[in-house]
C-alpha positions as CSV (number, residue, x, y, z in Angstrom):
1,X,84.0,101.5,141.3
2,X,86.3,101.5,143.9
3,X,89.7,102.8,142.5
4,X,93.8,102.9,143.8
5,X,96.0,104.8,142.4
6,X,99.8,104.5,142.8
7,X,101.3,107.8,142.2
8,X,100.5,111.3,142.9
9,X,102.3,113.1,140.2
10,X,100.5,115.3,137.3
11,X,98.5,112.1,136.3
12,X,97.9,110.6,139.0
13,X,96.0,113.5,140.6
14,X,94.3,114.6,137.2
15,X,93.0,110.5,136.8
16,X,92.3,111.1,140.7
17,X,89.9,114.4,140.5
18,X,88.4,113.1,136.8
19,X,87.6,109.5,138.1
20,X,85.9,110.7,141.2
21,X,84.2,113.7,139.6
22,X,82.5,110.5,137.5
23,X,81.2,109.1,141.2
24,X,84.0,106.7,142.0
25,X,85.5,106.0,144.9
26,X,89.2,106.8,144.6
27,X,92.1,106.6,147.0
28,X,95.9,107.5,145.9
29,X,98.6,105.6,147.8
30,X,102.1,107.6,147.1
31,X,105.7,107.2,148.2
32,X,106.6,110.7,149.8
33,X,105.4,111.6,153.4
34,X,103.9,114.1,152.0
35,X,103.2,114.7,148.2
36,X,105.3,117.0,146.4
37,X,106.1,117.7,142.8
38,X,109.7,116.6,141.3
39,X,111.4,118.8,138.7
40,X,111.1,122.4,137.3
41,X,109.3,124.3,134.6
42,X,106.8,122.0,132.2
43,X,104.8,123.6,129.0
44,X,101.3,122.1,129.2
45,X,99.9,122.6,125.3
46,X,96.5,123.4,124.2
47,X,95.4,119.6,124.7
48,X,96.4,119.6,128.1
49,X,94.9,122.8,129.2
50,X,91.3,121.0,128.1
51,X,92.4,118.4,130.5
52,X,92.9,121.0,133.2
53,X,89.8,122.7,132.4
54,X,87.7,119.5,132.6
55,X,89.2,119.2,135.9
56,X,88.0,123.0,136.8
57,X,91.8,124.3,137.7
58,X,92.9,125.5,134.2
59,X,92.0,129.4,135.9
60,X,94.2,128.6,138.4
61,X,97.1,127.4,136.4
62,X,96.7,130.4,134.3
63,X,97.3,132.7,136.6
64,X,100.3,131.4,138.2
65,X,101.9,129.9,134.6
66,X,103.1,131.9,131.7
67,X,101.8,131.9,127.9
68,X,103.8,131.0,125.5
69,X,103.2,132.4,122.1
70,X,106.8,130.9,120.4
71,X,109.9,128.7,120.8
72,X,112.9,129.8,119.3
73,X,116.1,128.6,118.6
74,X,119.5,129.5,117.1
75,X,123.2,128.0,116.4
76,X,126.2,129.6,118.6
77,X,128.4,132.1,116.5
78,X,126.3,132.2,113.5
79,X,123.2,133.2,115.1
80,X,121.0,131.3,112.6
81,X,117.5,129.9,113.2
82,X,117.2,126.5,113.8
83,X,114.3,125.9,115.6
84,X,110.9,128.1,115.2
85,X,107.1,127.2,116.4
86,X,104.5,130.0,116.3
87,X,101.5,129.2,118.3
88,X,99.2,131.2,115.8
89,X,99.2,129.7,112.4
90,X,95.6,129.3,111.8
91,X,95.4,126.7,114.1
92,X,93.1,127.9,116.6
93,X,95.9,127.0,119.3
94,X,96.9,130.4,120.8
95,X,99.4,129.5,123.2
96,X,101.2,127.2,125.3
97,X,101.3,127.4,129.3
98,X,104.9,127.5,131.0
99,X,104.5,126.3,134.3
100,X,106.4,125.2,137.4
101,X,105.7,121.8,138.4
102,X,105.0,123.5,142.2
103,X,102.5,125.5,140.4
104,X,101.1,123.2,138.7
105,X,100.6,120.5,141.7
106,X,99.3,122.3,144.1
107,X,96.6,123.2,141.5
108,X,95.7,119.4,141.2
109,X,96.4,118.4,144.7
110,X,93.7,121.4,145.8
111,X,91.4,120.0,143.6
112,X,91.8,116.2,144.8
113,X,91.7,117.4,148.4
114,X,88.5,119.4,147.8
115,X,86.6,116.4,146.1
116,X,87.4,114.4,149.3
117,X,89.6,111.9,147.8
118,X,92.3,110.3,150.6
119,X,95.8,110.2,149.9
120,X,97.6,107.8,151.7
121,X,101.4,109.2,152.0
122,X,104.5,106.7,152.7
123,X,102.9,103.7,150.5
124,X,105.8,102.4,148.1
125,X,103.7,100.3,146.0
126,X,105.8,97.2,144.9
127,X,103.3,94.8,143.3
128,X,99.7,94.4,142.4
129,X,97.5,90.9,141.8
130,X,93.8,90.8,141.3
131,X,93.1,94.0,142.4
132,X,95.3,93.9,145.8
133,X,98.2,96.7,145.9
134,X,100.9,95.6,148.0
135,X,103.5,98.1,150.0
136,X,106.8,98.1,150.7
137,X,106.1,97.4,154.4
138,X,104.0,94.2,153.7
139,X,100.6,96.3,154.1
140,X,98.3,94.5,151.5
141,X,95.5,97.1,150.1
142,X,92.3,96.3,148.5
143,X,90.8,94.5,146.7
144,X,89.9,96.8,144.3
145,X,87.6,96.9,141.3
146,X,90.7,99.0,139.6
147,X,94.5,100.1,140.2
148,X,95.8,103.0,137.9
149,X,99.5,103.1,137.6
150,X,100.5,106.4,137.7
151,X,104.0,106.1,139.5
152,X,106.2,107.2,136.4
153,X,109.3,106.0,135.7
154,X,109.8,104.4,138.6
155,X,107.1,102.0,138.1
156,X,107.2,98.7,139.9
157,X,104.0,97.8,138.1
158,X,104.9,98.4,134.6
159,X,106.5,96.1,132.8
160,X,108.1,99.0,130.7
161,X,111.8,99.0,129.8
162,X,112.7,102.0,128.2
163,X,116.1,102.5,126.7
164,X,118.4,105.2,127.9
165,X,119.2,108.0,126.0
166,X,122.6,109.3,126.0
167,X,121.7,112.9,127.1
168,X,119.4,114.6,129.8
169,X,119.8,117.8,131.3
170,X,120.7,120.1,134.3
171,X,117.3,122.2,135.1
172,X,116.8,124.8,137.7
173,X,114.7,127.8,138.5
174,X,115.7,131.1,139.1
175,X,114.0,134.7,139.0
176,X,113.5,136.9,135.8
177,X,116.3,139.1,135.8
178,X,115.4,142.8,135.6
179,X,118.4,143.4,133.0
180,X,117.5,140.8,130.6
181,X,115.9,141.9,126.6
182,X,114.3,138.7,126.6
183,X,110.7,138.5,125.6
184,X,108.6,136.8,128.1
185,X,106.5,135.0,126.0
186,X,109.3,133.2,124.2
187,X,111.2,130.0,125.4
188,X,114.6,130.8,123.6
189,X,117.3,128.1,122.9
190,X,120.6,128.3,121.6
191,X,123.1,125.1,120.2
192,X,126.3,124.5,119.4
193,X,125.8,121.5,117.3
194,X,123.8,118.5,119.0
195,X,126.0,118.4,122.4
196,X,125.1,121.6,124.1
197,X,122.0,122.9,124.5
198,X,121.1,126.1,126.3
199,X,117.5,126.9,127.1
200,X,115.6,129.5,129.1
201,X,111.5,129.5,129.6
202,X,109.8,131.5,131.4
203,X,107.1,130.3,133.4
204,X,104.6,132.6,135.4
205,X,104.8,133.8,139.4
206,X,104.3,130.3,140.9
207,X,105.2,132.1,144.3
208,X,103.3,133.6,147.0
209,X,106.0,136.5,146.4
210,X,104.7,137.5,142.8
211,X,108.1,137.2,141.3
212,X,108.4,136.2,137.8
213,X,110.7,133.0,137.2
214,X,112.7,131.7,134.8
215,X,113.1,127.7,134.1
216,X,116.9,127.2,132.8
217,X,118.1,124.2,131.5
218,X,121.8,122.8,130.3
219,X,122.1,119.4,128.1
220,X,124.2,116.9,129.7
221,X,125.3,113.5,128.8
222,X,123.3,111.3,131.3
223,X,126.8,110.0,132.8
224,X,128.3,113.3,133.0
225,X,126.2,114.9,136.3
226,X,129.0,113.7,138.4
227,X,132.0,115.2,137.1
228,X,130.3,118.4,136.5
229,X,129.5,118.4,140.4
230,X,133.8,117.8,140.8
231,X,134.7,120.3,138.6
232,X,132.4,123.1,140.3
233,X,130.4,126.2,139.1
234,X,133.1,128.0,137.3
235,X,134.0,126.2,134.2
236,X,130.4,125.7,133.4
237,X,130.2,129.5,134.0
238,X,132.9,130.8,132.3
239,X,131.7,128.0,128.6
240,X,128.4,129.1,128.9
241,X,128.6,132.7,128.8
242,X,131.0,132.3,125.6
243,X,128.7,130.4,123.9
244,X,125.6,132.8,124.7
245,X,126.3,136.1,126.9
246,X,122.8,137.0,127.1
247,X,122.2,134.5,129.5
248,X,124.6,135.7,132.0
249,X,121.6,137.5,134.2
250,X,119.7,133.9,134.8
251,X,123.2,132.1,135.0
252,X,124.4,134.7,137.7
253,X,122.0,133.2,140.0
254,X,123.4,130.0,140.4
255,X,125.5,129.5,143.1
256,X,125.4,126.3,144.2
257,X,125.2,123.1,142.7
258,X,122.5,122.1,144.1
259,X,120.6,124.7,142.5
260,X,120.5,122.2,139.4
261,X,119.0,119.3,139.3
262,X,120.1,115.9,136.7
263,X,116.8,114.9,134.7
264,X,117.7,111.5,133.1
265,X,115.7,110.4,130.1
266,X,114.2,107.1,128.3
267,X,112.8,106.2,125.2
268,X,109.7,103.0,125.1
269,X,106.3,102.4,125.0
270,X,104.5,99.9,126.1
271,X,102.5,97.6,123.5
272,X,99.3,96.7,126.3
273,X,99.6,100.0,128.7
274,X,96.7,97.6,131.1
275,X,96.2,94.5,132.5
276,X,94.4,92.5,135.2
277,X,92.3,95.4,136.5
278,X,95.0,97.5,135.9
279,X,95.6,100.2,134.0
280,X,99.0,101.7,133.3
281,X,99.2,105.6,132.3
282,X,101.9,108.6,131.7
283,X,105.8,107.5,132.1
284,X,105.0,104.3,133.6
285,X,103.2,103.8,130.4
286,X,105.1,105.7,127.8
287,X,108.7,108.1,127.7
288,X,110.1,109.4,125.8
289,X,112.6,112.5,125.5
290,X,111.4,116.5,126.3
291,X,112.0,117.8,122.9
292,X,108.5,118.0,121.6
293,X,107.6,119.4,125.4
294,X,104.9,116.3,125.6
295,X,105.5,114.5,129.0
296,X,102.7,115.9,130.9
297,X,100.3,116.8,128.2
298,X,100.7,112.8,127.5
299,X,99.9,111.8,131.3
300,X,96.6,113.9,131.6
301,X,95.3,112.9,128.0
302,X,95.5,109.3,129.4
303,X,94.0,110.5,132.6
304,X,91.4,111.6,130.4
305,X,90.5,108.7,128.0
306,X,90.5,106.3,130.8
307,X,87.6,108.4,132.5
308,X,86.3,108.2,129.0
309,X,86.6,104.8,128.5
310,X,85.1,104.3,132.1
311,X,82.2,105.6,130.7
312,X,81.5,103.6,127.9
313,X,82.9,99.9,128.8
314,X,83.2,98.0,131.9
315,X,85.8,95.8,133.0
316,X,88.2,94.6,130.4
317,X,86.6,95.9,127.7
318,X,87.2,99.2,129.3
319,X,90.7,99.2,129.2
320,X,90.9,98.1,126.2
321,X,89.2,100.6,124.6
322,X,91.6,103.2,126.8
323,X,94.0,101.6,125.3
324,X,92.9,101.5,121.6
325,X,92.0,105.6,122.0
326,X,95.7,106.4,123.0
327,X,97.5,103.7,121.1
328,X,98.1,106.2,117.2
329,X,98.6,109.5,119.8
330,X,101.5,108.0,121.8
331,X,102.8,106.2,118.5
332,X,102.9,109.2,116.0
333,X,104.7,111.1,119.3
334,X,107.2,108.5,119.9
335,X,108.3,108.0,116.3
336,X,108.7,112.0,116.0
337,X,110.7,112.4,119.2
338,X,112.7,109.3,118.0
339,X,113.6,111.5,115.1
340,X,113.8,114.9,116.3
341,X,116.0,114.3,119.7
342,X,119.1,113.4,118.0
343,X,119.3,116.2,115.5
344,X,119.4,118.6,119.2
345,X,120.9,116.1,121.9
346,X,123.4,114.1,120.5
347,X,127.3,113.4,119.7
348,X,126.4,113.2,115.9
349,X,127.5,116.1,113.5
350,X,125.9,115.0,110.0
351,X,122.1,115.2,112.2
352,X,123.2,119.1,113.7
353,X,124.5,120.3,109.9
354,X,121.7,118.6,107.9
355,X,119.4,120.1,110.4
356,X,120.6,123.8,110.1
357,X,121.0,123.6,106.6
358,X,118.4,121.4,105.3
359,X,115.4,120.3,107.4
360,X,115.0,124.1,108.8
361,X,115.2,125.6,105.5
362,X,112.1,123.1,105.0
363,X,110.1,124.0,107.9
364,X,109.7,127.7,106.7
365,X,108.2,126.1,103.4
366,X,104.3,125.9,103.9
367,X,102.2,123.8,104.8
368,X,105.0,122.4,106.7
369,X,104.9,125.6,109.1
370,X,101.6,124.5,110.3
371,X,102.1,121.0,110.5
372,X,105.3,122.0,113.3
373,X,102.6,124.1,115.2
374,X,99.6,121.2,115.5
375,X,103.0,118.8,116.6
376,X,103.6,121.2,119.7
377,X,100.4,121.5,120.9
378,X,99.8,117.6,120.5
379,X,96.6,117.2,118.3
380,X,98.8,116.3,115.1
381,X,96.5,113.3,115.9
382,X,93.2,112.9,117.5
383,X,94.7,112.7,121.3
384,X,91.7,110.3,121.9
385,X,91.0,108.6,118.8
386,X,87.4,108.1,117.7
387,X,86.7,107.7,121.7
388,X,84.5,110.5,122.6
């Protein structure tokens, strides 16, 4: 088949190297003048790293990422748990992979560029009929036999429209401070009820320098990025070393606003993620918040299934069946991030105390321990159905 795809993100170049690794004839049209990842440290889980190993760069990944054996979180003052996921619970899942995005890309894009596959850089895709993409510019492209929507949120081909959530975050990445005691297999978070959240991951050497790096993230209401720019560095300082000291050593590095960048988030899903020789994947298809650390893992499972489907159907009937092998994944994820984000990001204080003192108590209670552990690493579901 002769296949476009908009987007050359995470799932756009894992559909890219899988679809052509299956013999077809693939070109990627994407916005930048040259593609480049967006955004900071990502946690691919076990079901993504079989993606990625499908693909033949999991090695690769692996050495510049970081594993991740727990996630751990605690309430200011008090110091007690409220949040704790152990990789190894009998599962068979040892470990998630912390990642920069940089890292991450430039494992894909290697791959893409070694199978041969032609990227066409400053192509804003605006619409697409019958198999004909059509640019910003007025270029027409095509036909082809198939376009794969892999242009994220800001999808001009989705008919997606997600509802804003009232919190994102401030991410940025920084070096692994020499004096820290933090473990490096840990991502560690600390709250002060639902409206701050304070996060650090660590997330491999994805530099040519070998230095270990640290992901650091701050919530933040989604309206709030600009008054935080007014009122400079040292408020946010001087409030986030009370509420946790020991994150002074990352925080230290920070010295200029633009060190942080404002990641904005939605919440939908799209009933029919495929059309008229179209087929819709990752945010363009789905969002949802980062809570249960899903985003990409969600982008190369689709990548995945649609090679899958490929394989079995043609045509329509191929994208249907895509569509039938994601449709209980992406549910069962959207309902539990639908649940989950407001007991950690919002303005609520019932959610944060019933949380502490109720629903964390639970978790500790097996089988429910496990249950929290096959969530995370994203096969609390078949991620492809019945679809083999």
């Amino acid at each position: 088949m002769d296949i476009a795809i908009a987007g050359a993100g995470i799932g756009g170049l894992a559909a890219a190297a899988l679809l052509a690794g299956d013999g077809h004839h693939v070109v990627v049209f994407d916005q930048f003048e040259k593609p480049l990842p967006v955004g900071s440290g990502l946690v691919i889980q076990p079901v993504g790293q079989e993606v990625l190993a499908k693909i033949g760069v999991l090695d690769e990944a692996l050495a510049k990422g970081n594993r991740i054996s727990r996630m751990l979180g605690h309430e200011v003052g008090s110091g007690r748990p409220v949040l704790d996921v152990l990789y190894q619970r009998g599962t068979g899942q040892d470990f998630g992979l912390a990642i920069h995005r940089t890292a991450l890309f430039s494992a894909l894009h290697a791959a893409v560029v070694q199978l041969g596959i032609q990227i066409v850089p400053n192509a804003v895709v605006t619409g697409a009929t019958a198999g004909q993409l059509t640019l910003a510019d007025g270029r027409v492209k095509g036909p082809f036999d198939l376009i794969v929507d892999a242009s994220g949120t800001s999808s001009r081909l989705s008919p997606l429209k997600a509802r804003p959530l009232p919190y994102g975050a401030i991410w940025g990445t920084v070096d692994w401070p020499t004096d820290t005691t933090f473990p490096t297999d840990m991502l560690k978070q600390v709250y002060r009820r639902a409206d701050r959240m304070i996060g650090v991951m660590p997330i491999g050497t994805p530099d040519l320098d070998g230095q270990q790096k640290a992901a650091i993230f701050w919530s933040m209401k989604r309206d709030a990025h600009a008054g935080w720019l007014a009122t400079g560095l040292v408020p946010w300082k001087d409030e986030a070393r009370t509420l946790w000291p020991e994150f002074t050593p990352f925080l230290d590095q920070i010295i200029d606003p633009a060190q942080m960048t404002m990641a904005r988030y939605s919440h939908g899903t799209l009933r029919k993620p495929f059309g008229d020789r179209l087929a819709i994947i990752g945010d363009a298809a789905h969002r949802a918040s980062p809570q249960l650390g899903q985003g990409a893992n969600m982008a190369l499972l689709d990548s995945l299934a649609l090679r899958q489907a490929l394989r079995c159907r043609e045509g329509a009937a191929a994208l249907k069946l895509y569509a039938k092998a994601r449709r209980w994944h992406v549910r069962s994820y959207q309902i539990m991030s639908r649940l989950f984000t407001p007991q950690y990001q919002s303005d609520s204080r019932i959610l944060p105390a019933l949380r502490d003192r109720v629903l964390f108590p639970i978790s500790t209670i097996p089988p429910i321990p496990r249950f929290l552990t096959r969530l995370v690493c994203g096969d609390m579901l078949p991620p492809l159905g019945r679809l083999k």
